[in-house]
MITIKE-359274 format. One record per atom (N, C-alpha, C): residue in one letter; x negated, y, z. Coordinates in steps of 0.001 Angstrom, whole numbers, padded with zeros to 6 digits, always signed. Atoms other than C-alpha are relative to their C-alpha. Layout:
<rs>
aXYZ
...
</rs>
This chain:
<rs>
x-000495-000939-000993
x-059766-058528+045612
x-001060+000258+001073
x+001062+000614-000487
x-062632-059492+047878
x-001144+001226-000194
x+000826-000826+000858
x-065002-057869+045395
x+000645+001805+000490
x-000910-001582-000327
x-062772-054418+045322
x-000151+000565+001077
x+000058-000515-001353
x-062545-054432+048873
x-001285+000226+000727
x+001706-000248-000452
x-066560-054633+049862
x-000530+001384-000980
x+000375-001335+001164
x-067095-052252+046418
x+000225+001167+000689
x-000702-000864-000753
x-064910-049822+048178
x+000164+000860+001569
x+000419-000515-001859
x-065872-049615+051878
x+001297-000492+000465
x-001387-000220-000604
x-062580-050766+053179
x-000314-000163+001508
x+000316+000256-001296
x-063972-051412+056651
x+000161+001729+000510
x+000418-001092-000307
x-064898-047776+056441
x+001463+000896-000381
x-000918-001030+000109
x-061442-046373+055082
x+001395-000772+000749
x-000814+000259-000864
x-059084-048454+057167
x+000312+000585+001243
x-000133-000844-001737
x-057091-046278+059933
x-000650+000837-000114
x+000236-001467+000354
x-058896-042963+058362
x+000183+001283-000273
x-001271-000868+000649
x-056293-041360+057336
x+000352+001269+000969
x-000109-001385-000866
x-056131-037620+059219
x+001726-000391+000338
x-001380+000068-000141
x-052528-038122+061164
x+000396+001261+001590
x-000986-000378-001955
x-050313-036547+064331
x+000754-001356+000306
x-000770+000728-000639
x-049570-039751+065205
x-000565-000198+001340
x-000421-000246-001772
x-050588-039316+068756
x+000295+000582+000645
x-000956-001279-000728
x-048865-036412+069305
x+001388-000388-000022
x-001297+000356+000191
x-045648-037996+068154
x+000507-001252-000144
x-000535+001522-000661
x-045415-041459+069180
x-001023+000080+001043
x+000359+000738-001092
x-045839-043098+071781
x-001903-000708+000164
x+001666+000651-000004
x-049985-044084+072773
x-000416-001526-000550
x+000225+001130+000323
x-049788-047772+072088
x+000541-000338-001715
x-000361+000110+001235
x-047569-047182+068906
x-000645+000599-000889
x+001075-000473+000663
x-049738-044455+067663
x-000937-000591-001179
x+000770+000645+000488
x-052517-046606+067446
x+000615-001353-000978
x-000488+001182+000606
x-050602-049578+065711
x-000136+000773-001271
x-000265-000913+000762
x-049233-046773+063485
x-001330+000542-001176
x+001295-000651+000262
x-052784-045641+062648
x-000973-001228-001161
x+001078+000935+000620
x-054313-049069+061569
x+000742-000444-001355
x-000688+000230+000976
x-051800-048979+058696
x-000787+000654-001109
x+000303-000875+001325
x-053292-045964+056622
x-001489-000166-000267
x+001107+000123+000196
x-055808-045820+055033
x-000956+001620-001426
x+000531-001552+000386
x-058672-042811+053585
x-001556-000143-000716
x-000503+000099+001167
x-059562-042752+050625
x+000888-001011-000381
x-001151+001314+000745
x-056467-044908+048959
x-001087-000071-001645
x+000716+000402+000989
x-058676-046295+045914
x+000798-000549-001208
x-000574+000830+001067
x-056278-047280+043294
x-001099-000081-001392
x+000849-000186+001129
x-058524-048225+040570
x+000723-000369-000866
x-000709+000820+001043
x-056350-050330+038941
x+000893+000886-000876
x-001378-000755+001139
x-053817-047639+037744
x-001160+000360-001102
x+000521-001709+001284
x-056859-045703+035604
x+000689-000946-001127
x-000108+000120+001868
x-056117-045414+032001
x-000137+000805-000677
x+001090-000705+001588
x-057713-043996+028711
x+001087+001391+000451
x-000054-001290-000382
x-057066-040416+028579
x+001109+000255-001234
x-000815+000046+001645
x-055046-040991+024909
x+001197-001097+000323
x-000823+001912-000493
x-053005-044000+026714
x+001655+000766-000048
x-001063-000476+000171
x-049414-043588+025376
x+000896-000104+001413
x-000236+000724-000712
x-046608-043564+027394
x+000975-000956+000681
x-000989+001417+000028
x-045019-047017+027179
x-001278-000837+001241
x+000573+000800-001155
x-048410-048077+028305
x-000256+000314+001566
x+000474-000045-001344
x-048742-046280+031466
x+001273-001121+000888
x-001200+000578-000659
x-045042-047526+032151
x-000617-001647+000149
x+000206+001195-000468
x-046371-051007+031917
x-000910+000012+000559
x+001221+000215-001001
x-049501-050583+033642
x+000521+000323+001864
x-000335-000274-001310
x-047469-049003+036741
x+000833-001385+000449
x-000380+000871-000874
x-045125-052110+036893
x-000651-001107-000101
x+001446+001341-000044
x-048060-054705+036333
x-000466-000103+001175
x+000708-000361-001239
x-049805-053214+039346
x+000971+000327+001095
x-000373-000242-000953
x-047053-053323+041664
x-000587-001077+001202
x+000475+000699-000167
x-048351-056438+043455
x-001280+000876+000513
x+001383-000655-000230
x-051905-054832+043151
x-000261+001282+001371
x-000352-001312-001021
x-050444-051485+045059
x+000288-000770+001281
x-000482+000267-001233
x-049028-053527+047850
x-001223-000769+000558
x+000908+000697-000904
x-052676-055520+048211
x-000981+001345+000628
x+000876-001334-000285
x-054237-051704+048378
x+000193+000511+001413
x-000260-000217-001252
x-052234-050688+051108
x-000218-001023+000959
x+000439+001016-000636
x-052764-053463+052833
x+001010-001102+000821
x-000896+001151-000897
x-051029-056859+055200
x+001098+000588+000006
x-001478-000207-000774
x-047552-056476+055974
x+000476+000860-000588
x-000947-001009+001043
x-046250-053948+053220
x+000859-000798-000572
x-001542+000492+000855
x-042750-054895+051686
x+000501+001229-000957
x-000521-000751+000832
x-041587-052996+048590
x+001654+000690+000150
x-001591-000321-000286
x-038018-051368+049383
x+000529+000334-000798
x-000473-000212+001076
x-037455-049437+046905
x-000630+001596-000468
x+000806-000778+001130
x-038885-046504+044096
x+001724+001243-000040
x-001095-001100+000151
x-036379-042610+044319
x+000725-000925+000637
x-001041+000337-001335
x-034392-043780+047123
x+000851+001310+000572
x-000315-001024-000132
x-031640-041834+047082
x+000910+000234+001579
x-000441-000164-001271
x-030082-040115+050091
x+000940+001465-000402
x-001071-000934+000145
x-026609-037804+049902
x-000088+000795+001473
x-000400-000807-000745
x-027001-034895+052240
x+000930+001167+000615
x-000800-000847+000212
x-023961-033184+052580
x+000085+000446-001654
x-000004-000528+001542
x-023710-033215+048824
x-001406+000663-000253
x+001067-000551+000753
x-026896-032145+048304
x-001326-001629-000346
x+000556+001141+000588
x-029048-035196+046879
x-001446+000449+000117
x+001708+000232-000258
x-033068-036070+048033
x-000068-001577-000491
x+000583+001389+000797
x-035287-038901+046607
x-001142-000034+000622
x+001463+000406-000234
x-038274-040490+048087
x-000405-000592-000489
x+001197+000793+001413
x-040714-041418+045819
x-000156-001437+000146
x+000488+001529-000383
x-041784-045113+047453
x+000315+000184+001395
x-000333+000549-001659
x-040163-046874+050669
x-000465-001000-000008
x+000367+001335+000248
x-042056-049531+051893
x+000608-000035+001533
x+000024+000323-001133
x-041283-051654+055273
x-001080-000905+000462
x+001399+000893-001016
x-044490-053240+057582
x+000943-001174+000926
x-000584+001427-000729
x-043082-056590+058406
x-000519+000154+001593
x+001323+000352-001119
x-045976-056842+061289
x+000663+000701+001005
x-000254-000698-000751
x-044619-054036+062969
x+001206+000193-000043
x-001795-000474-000158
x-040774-053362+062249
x-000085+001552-000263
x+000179-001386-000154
x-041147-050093+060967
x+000192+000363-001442
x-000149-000382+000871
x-040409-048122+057754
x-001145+000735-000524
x+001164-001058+000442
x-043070-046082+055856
x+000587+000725-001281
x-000437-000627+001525
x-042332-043537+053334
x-001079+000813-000354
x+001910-000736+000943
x-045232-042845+051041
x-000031+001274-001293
x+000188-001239+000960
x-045131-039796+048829
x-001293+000728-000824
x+000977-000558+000727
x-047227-038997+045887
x-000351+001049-000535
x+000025-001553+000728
x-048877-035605+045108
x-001159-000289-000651
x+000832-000030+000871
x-051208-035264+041950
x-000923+001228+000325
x+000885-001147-000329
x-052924-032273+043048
x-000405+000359+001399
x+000614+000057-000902
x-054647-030885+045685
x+001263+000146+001803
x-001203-000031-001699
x-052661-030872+049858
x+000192+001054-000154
x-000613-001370-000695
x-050531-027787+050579
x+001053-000393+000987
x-000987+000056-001291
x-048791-027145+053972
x+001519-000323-000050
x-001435-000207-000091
x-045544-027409+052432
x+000671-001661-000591
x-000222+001519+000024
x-046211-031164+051408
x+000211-000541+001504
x-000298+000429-001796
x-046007-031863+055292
x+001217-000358+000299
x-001112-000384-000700
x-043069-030365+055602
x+000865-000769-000778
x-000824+001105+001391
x-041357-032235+052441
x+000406-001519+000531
x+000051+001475-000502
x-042421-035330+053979
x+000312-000197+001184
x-000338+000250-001270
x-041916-034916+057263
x+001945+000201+000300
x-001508+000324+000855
x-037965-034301+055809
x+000227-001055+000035
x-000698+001326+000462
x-037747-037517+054254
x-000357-001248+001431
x-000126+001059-001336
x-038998-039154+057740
x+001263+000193+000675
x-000755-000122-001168
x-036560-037749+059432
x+001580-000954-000305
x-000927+000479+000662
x-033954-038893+056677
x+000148-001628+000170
x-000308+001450+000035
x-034665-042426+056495
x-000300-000477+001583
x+000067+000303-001419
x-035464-042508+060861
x+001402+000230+000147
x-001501-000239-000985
x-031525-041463+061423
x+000762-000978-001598
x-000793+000258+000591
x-030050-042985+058408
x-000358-001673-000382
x+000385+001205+000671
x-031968-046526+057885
x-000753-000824+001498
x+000759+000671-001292
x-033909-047183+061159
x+000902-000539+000249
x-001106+000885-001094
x-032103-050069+063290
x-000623+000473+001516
x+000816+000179-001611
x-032639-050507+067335
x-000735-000318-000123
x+001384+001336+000104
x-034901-053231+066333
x-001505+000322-000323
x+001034-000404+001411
x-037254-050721+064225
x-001157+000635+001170
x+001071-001352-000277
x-040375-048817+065292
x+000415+001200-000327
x-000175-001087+000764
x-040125-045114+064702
x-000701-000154-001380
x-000179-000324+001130
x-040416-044230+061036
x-001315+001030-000634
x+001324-000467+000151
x-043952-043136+059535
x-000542+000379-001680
x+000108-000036+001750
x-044665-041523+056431
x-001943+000560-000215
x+001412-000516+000256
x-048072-041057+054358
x-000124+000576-001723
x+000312-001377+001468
x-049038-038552+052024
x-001018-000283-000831
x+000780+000486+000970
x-051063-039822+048913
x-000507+001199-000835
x+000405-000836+000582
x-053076-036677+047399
x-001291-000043-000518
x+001039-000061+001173
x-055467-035911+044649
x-001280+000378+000533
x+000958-000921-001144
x-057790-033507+047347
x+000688+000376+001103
x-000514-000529-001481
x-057262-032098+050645
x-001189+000606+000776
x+000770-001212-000968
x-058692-029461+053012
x+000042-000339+000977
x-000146+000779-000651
x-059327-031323+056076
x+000450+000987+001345
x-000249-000823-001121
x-058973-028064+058311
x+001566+000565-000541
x-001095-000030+000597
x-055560-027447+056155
x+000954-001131+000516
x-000553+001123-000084
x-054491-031041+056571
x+000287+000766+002457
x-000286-000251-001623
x-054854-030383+060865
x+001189+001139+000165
x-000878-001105-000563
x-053166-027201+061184
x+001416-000351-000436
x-001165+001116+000061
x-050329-029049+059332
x+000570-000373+000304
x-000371+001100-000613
x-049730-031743+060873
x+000430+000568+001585
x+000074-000951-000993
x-049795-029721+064006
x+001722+000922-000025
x-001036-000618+000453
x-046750-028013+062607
x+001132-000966+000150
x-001419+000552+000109
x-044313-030832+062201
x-000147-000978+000910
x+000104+001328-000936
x-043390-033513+064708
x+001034-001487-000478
x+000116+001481+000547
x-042846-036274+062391
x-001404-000755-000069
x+001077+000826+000048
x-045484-038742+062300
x-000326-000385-001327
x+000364+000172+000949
x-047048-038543+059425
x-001501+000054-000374
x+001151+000100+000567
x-050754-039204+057596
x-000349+000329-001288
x+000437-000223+001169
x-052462-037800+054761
x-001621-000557-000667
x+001135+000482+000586
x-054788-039514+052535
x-000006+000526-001116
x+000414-000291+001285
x-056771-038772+049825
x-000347-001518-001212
x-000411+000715+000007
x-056434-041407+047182
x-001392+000612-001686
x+001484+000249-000206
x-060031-041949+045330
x-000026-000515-001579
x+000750+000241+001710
x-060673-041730+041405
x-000506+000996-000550
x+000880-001011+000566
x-063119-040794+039329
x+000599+001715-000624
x-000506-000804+000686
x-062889-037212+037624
x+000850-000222-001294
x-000569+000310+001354
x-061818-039173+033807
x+001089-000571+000425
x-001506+000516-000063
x-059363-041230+035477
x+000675+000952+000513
x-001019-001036-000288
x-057596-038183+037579
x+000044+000746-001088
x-000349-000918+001059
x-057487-036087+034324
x+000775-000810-000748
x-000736+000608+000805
x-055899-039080+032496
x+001173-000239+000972
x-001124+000083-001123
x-053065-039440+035533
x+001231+001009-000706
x-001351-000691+000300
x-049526-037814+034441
x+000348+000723+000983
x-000643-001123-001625
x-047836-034697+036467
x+000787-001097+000547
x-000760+000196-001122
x-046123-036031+039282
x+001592-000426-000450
x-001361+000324+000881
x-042695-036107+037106
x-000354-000768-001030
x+000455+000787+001348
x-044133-037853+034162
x+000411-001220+000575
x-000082+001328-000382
x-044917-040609+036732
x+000820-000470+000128
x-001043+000939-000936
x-041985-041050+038611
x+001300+000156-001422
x-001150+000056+000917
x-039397-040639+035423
x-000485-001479-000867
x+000444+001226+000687
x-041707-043400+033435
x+000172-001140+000756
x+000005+001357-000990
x-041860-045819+036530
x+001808-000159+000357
x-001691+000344-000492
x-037700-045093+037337
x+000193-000776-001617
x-000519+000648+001431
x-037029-045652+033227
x-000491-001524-000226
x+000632+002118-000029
x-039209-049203+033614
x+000948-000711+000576
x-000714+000943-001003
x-037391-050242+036275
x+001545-000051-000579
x-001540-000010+000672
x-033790-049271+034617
x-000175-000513-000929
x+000615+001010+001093
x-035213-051139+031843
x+000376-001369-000130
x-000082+001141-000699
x-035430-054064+033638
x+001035-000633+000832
x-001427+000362-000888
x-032313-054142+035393
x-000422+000296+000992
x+000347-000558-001249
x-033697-052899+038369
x-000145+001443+000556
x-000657-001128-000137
x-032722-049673+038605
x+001044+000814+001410
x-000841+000179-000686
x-030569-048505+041320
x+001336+000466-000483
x-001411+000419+000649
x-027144-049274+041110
x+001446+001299+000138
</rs>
């Protein structure tokens, strides 16, 4: 891990992550807020062969859960994978909820396979708002989500963020050209990683 992490620059992508979180928290939380994300997210561990069926990606995603939570870094807790939420009868899912022990605070991380558009902001800055009124306690920090994308337009990403007043960060998340071409759409992933987990009995109930 050690290795990975010097390979990688992590000194250099810790707290990199383009955000509005000092427009929309508080100055001291901000910065707390800030030393969470991180820019480029490097998963190396997911690549796989470009021919890689897919039973094996399904086991390579829940092999590397562990691995994902040393990427992001200290104080991540796994919550839970499509977390669902009933809105007036109308039904939303967030991809990955994690909680930051360290801080008392929720994070909701959302994965896009392709390049940032303005309307991922807004998606995400949704599901903050969802799990800040419906899951936050007194006890909690406000509620912080980060955006995991393939590319991003860094003058795109600002004007953005600028737009919504959830607190949210976008990173770009750091593999070669062979491994992002071998990566599954966005639905591939998350139907193979829910069917693992219902697999397993872990499913939600």
């Amino acid at each position: 891990m050690l290795a990975h992490q010097i390979r990688t620059h992590l000194h250099l992508r810790e707290g990199a992550a383009p955000s509005n979180f000092p427009n929309s928290l508080d100055h001291a939380d901000s910065e707390l807020a800030q030393q969470i994300t991180t820019d480029p997210f490097t998963p190396e561990f997911l690549a796989i062969d470009g021919d890689a069926v897919e039973r094996q990606l399904e086991d390579r995603l829940v092999d590397r859960i562990i691995d994902t939570l040393r990427e992001l870094g200290p104080g991540f807790a796994f919550v839970g994978r499509q977390v669902h939420f009933d809105v007036d009868g109308d039904d939303f899912f967030v991809d990955l909820l994690f909680f930051h022990v360290d801080q008392l605070r929720y994070v909701v991380i959302e994965l896009k396979t392709t390049k940032f558009e303005p309307r991922d902001a807004s998606q995400l800055g949704f599901y903050v708002a969802l799990v800040e009124d419906r899951l936050r306690g007194p006890h909690h920090q406000p509620t912080v989500g980060m955006l995991l994308v393939a590319d991003k337009n860094e003058s795109v990403v600002r004007y953005a963020l600028a737009g919504t007043t959830q607190p949210i960060a976008v990173s770009r998340y750091d593999l070669s050209p062979a491994d992002q071409a071998a990566l599954p759409s966005e639905d591939a992933l998350t139907r193979a990683f829910a069917r693992e987990l219902d697999d397993k009995g872990l499913g939600p109930k």
